[in-house]
C-alpha positions as CSV (number, residue, x, y, z in Angstrom):
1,X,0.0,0.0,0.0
2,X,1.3,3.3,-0.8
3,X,-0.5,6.9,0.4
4,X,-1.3,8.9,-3.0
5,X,-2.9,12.0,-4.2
6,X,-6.5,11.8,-6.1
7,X,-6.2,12.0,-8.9
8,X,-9.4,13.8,-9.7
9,X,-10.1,16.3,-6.3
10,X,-5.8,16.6,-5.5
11,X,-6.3,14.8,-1.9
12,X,-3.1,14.4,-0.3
13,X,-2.5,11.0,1.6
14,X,-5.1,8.4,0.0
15,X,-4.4,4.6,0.4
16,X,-4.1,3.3,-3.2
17,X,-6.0,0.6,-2.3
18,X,-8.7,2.5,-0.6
19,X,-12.3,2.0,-2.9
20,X,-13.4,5.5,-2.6
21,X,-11.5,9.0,-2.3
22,X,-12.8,10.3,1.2
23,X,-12.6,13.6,-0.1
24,X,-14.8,13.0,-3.9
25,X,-15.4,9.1,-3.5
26,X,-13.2,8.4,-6.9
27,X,-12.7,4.7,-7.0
28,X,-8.4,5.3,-6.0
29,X,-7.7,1.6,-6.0
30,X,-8.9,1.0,-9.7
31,X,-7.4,3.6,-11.2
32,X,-4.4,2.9,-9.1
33,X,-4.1,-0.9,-10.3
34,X,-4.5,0.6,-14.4
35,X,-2.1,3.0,-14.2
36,X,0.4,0.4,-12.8
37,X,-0.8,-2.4,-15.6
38,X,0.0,0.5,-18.2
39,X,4.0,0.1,-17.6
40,X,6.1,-1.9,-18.6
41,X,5.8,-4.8,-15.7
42,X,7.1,-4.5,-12.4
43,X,9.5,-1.8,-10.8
44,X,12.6,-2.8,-9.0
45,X,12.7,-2.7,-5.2
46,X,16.5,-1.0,-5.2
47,X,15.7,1.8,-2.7
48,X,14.4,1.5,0.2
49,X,12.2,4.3,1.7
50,X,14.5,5.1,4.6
51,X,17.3,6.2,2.7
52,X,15.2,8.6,1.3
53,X,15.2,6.9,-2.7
54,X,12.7,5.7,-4.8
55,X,9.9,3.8,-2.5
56,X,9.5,-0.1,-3.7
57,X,5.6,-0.7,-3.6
58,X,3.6,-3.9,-3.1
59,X,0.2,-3.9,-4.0
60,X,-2.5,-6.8,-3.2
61,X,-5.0,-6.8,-5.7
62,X,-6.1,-10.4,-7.4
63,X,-3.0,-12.0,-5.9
64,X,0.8,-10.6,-5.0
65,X,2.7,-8.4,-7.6
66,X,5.1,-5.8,-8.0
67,X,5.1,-2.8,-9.5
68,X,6.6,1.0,-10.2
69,X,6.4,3.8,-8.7
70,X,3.5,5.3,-10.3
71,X,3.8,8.7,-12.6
72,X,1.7,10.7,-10.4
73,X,3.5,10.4,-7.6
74,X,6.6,11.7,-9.8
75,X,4.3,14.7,-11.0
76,X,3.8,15.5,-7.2
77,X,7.1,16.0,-6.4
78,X,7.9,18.0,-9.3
79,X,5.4,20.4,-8.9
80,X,6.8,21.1,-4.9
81,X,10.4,21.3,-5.9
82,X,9.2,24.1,-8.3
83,X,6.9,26.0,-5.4
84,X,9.9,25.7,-3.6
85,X,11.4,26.9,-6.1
86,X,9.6,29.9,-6.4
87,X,9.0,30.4,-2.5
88,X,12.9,30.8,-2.6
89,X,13.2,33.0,-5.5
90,X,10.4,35.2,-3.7
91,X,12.5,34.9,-0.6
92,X,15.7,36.2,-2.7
93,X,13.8,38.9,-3.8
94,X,12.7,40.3,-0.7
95,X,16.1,39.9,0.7
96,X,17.2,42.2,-2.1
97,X,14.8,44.7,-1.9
98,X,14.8,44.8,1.7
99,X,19.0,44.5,2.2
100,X,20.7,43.9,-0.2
101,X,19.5,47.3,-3.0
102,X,19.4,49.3,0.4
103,X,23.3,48.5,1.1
104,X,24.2,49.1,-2.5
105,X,23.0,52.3,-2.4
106,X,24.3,53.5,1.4
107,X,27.7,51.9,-0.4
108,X,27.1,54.7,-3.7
109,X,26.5,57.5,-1.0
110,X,29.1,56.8,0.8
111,X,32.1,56.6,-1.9
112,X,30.3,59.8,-3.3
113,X,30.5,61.5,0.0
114,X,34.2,60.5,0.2
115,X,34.9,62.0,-3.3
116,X,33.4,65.1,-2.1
117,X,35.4,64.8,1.1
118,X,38.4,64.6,-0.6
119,X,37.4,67.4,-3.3
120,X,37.3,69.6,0.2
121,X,33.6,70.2,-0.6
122,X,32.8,70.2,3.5
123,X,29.5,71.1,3.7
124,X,28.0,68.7,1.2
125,X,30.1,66.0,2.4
126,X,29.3,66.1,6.2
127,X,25.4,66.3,4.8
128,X,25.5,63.0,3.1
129,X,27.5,61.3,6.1
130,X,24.9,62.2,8.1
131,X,22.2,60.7,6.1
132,X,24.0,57.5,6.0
133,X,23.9,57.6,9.8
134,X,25.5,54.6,11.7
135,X,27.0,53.1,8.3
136,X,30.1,51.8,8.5
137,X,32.6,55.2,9.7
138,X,30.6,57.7,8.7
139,X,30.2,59.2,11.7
140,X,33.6,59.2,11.8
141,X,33.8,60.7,8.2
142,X,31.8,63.2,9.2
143,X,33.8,64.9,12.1
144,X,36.9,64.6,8.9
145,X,34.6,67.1,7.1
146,X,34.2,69.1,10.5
147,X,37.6,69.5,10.8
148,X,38.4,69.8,7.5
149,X,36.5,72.7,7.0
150,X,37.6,74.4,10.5
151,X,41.0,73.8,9.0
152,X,39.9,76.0,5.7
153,X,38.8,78.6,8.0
154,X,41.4,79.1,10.2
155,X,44.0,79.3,7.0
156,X,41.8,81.8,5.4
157,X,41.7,84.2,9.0
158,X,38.2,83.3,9.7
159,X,38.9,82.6,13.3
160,X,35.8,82.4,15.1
161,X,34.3,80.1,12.5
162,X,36.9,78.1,12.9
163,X,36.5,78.1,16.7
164,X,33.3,77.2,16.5
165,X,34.0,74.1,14.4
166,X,36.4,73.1,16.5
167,X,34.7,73.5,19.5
168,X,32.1,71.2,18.3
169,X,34.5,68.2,17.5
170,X,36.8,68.8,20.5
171,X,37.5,65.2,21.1
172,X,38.5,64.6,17.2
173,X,42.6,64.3,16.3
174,X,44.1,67.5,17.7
175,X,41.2,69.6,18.2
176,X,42.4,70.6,21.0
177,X,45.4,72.1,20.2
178,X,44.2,73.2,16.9
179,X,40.6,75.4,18.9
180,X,44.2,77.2,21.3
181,X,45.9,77.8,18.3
182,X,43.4,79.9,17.0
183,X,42.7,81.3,19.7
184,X,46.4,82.8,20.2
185,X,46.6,83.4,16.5
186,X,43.4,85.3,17.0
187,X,44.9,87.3,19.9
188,X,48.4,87.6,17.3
189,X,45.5,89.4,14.7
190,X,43.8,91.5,17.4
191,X,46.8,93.0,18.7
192,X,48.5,94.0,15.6
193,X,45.2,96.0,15.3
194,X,45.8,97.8,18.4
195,X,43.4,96.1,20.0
196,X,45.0,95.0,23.2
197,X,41.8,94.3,25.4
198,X,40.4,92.3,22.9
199,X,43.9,90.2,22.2
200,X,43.5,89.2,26.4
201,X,40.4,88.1,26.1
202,X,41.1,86.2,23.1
203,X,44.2,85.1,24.5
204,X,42.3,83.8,28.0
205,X,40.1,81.5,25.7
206,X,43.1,79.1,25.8
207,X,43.0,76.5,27.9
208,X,45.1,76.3,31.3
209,X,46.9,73.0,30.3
210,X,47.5,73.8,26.9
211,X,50.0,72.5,25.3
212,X,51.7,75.7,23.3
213,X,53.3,77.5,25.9
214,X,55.8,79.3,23.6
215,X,53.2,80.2,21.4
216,X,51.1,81.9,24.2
217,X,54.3,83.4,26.2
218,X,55.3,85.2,22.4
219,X,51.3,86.2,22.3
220,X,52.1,88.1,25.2
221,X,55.0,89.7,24.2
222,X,53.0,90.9,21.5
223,X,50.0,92.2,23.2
224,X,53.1,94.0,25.1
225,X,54.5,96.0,22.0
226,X,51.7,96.8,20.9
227,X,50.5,98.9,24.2
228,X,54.1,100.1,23.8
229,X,53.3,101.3,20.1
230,X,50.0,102.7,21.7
231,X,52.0,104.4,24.4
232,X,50.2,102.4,27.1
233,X,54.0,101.6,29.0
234,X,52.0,101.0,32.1
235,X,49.9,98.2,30.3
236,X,53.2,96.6,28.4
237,X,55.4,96.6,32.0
238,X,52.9,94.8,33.7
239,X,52.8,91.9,31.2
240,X,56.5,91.7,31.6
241,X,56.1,91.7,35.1
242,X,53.9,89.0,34.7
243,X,56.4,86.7,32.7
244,X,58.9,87.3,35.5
245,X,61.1,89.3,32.1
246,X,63.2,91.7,34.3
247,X,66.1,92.9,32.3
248,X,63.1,94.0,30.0
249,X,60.7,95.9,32.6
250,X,64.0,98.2,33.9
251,X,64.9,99.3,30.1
252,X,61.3,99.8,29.2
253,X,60.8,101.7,32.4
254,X,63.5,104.0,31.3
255,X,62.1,104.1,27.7
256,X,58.7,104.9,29.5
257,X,60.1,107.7,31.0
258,X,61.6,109.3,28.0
259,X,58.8,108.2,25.8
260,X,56.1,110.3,28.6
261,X,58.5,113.1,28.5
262,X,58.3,113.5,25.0
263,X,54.7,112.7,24.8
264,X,53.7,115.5,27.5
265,X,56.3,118.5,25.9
266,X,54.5,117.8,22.4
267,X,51.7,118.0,24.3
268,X,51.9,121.5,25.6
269,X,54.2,123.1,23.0
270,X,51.2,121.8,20.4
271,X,48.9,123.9,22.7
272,X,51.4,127.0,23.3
273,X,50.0,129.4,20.2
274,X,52.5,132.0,20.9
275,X,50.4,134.1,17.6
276,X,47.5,134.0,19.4
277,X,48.8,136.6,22.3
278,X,50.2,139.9,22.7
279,X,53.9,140.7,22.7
280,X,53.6,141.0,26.9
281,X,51.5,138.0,27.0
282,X,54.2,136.3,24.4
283,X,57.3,136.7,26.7
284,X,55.4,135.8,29.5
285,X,54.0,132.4,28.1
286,X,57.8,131.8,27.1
287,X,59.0,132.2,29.9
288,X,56.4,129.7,31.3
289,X,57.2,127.0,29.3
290,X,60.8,127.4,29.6
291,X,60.8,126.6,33.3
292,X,57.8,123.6,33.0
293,X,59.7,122.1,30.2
294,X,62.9,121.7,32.1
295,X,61.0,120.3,35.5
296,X,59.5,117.6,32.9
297,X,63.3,117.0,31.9
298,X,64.8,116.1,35.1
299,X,61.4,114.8,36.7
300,X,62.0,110.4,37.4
301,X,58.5,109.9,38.0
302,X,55.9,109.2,35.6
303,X,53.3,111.0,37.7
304,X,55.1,114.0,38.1
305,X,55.9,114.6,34.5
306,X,51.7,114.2,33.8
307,X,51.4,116.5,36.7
308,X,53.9,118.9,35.5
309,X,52.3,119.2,31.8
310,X,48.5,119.8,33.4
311,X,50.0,122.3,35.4
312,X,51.5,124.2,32.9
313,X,48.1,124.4,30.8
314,X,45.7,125.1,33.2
315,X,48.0,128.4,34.0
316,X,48.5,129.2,30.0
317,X,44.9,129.1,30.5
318,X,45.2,132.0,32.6
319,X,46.6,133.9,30.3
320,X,44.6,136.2,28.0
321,X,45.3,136.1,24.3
322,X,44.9,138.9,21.9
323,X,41.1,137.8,21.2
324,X,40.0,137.3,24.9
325,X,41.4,141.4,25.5
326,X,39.8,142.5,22.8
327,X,36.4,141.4,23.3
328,X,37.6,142.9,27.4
329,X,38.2,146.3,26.2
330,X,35.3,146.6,23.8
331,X,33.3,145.2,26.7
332,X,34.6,147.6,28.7
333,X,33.9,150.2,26.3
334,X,30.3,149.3,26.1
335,X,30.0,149.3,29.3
336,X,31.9,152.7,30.8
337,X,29.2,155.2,31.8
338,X,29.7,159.0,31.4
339,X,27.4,162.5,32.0
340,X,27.3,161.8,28.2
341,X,25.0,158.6,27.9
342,X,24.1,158.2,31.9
343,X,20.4,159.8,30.4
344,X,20.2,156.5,28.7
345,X,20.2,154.3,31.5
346,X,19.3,156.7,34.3
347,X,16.0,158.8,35.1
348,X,16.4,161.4,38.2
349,X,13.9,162.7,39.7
350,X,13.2,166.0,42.2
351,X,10.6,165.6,44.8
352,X,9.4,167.4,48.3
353,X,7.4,166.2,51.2
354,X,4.4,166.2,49.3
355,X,4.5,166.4,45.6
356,X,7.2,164.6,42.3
357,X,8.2,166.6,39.9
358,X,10.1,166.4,36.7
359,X,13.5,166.3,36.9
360,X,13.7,169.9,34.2
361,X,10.5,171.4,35.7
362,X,9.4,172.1,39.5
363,X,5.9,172.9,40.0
364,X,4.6,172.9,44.0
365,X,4.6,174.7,46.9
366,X,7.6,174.0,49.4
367,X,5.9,174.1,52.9
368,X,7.5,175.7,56.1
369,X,7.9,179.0,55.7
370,X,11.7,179.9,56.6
371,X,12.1,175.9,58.6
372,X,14.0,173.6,56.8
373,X,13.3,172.2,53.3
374,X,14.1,169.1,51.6
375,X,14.5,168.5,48.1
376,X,14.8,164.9,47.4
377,X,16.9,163.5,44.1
378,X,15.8,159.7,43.0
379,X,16.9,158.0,40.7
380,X,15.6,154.7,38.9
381,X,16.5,152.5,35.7
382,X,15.4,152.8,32.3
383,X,16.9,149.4,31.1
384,X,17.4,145.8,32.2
385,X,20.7,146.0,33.3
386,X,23.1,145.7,36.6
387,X,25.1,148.4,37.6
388,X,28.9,147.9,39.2
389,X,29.9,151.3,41.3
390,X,27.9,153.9,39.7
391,X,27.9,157.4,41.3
392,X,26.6,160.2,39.7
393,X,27.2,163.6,40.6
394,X,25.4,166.6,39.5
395,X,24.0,170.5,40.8
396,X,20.9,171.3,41.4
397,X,20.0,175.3,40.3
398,X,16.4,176.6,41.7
399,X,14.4,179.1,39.4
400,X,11.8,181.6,39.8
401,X,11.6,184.5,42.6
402,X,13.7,185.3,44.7
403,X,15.6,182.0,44.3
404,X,16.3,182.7,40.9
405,X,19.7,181.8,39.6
406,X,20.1,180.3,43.6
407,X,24.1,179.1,43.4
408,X,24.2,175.7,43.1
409,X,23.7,173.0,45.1
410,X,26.3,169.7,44.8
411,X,25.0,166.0,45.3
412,X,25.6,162.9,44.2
413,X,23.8,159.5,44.4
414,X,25.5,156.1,44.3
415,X,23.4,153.8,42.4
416,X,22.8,150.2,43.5
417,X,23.0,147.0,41.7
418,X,19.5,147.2,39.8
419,X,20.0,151.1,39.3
420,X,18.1,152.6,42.2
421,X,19.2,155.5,45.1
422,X,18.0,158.9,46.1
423,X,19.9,162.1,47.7
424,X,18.9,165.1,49.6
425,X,19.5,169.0,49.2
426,X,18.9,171.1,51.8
427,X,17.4,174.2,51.1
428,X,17.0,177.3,53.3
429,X,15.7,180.5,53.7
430,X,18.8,181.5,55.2
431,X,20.9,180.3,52.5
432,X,18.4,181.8,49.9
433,X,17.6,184.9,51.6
434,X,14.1,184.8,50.9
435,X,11.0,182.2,50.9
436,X,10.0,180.1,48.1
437,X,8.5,181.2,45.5
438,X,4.8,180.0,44.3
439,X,6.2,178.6,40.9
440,X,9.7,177.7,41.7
441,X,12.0,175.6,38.7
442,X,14.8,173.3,39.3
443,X,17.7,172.6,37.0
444,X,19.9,169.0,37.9
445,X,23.0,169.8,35.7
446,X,25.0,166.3,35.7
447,X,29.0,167.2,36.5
448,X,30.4,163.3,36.0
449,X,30.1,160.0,36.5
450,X,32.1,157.4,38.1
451,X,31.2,153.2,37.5
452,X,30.2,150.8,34.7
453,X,27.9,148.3,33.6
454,X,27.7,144.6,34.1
455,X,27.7,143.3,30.8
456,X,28.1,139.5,29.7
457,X,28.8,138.6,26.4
């Protein structure tokens, strides 16, 4: 007995001598028995089933006999070897979409990414590295375009791109050394610039265990000449202090000295305009400067020298020059009062107990017949100025009766600040020899005047 497939519904595992197909109830055993009568004879029993050859079969119908294997079972086994087949072939295929076309193409990017690498194209480079993410050393690759390009920038002077690449790859090759490098050559760029603040700062980017300690002690030196070139000796001494340089600090003190000496007699001989004064105020100045500029010469200290030149300006700026005495005297001018122009400034006035009247015309009664009588001068402003010592002085002639032609009378008035003050003349009966007339006249006839104005230009 042998299991089979039906032939007519494709059952697997039949008996060939089973009467019906379980499956479609085809008579198996029939068909089985004329299939086998259709060969030649009988088949050969070489293999045996265990070794995995052709199966020797032994079927029982109308009395022992042997047979072959039959050609359906052959047809079975051909058709799985060939969905096998294809199930493998599928498999492949999968495979290859899935890993193998994938890793073909990461392996294009990447030699492409490596030409550009090479062709120092940086940027487009480290982009395709990163796409190709953990494959093979491209992570590695792309800190080699990092640096690369860091490398461009520091050649080409751009140093703080260059820090900045460096920075972010600090662990990569010589990093390290490379991010202080460019930091002192940084400080080198800043200081020739004369920018000596910035260089330090630049300079204190470096790190403390840095392995370019020549390069960072000539940095300094430097940073040093170039406060020298900038006249800042102070600045320059202290980095030499600083890098224990001794036989340096005592000749650049004593070039410090001689360089401030200089530096302060330019100073004040720049600002010593002898044309600007008068002859007087010219052999004055000279004289001056002569004795300033020879304390600066055997002055040893930095702070006298400075001390020395400030004092010698702040008393040239004492003296006048031709401009600043001009401007005085037509000031002065301006300002000098006389009995000629007082009537622009001043208004005087005559008054009694009683009654004002014009400083040209009296017209009252005085009262007190032959007692004492006071005629009373004011005198007030007729502009918004101030007034510095002002004293007017002036006669006062009475008019009319027997007072007529009266001798006169001096007084004066000394004028405050805002232009104000009165006086007092005395008049008798005694001294006129007769009483007041009813229409009496006064004449205030102005003699000089003493003072100025306070006037600011």
């Amino acid at each position: 007995m042998a299991l089979i497939k039906c032939p007519e519904c494709g059952r697997e595992n039949v008996s060939s001598n089973a009467a019906a197909c379980p499956g479609c109830g085809f008579n198996i055993k029939d068909s089985f028995i004329n299939n086998l009568e259709s060969t030649d004879g009988t088949v050969n029993e070489d293999n045996d089933e265990s070794a995995g050859g052709v199966t020797s079969i032994k079927a029982e119908a109308n009395g022992d006999i042997h047979i072959k294997k039959s050609d359906s079972i052959k047809i079975g086994k051909k058709q799985l070897i060939i969905c096998l087949g294809v199930v493998a072939a599928i498999i492949i295929l999968i495979l290859g979409i899935k890993i193998v076309i994938p890793e073909i193409r990461m392996g294009v990017t990447y030699n492409k990414a490596n030409k550009l690498l090479a062709d120092e194209k940086y940027d487009e480079a480290s982009a395709m590295f990163v796409e190709l993410g953990d494959y093979k050393d491209a992570y590695e690759k792309n800190q080699e375009a990092f640096y690369g390009k860091a490398n461009k920038y520091f050649e080409n002077g751009e140093y703080d791109k260059a820090l900045k690449l460096y920075s972010s790859i600090i662990s990569y090759a010589d990093c390290k050394d490379k991010y202080d490098l460019v930091c002192i050559e940084k400080a080198n760029s800043l200081a020739a610039d004369g920018l000596c603040d910035d260089a330090i700062q630049s300079l204190g980017a470096v790190s403390e265990n840095s392995n370019l300690s020549e390069e960072i002690k000539d940095c300094w030196y430097t940073i040093a000449n170039a406060y020298i070139t900038g006249g800042d000796y102070e600045a320059a001494i202290s980095i030499y202090e600083a890098n224990d340089d001794l036989d340096t600090i005592d000749s650049l003190k004593a070039e410090w000295l001689e360089n401030q000496r200089k530096v302060v007699k330019d100073k004040i001989n720049s600002e010593t305009e002898l044309d600007k004064y008068r002859e007087e105020q010219q052999e004055q100045i000279k004289v001056l400067l002569s004795e300033y500029v020879a304390k600066i010469d055997s002055s040893e200290d930095i702070d006298d020298i400075n001390k020395s030149g400030e004092e010698y300006l702040a008393t040239l700026g004492d003296v006048k020059t031709d401009e600043q005495l001009k401007k005085e005297e037509e000031l002065a001018e301006r300002s000098k009062l006389t009995k000629d122009n007082i009537d622009q400034y001043i208004k005087l006035s005559i008054s009694n107990s009683a009654v004002t009247y014009d400083p040209q015309y009296f017209d009252g009664v005085f009262y007190g017949s032959g007692a004492w009588t006071y005629c009373t001068i004011t005198a007030s402003s007729l502009q918004d100025v101030q007034y510095e010592d002002v004293v007017i002085s002036f006669n006062i002639i009475a008019h009319g009766g027997d007072w007529n032609d009266r001798a006169p009378e001096p007084c004066q008035i000394k004028l405050s600040e805002n232009g104000t003050g009165s006086a007092k003349d005395k008049l008798t009966t005694a001294s006129i020899g007769a009483y007041p007339p009813s229409n009496p006249s006064f004449s205030i006839v102005i003699t000089n005047v003493t003072g100025r104005l306070k006037l600011v230009e």
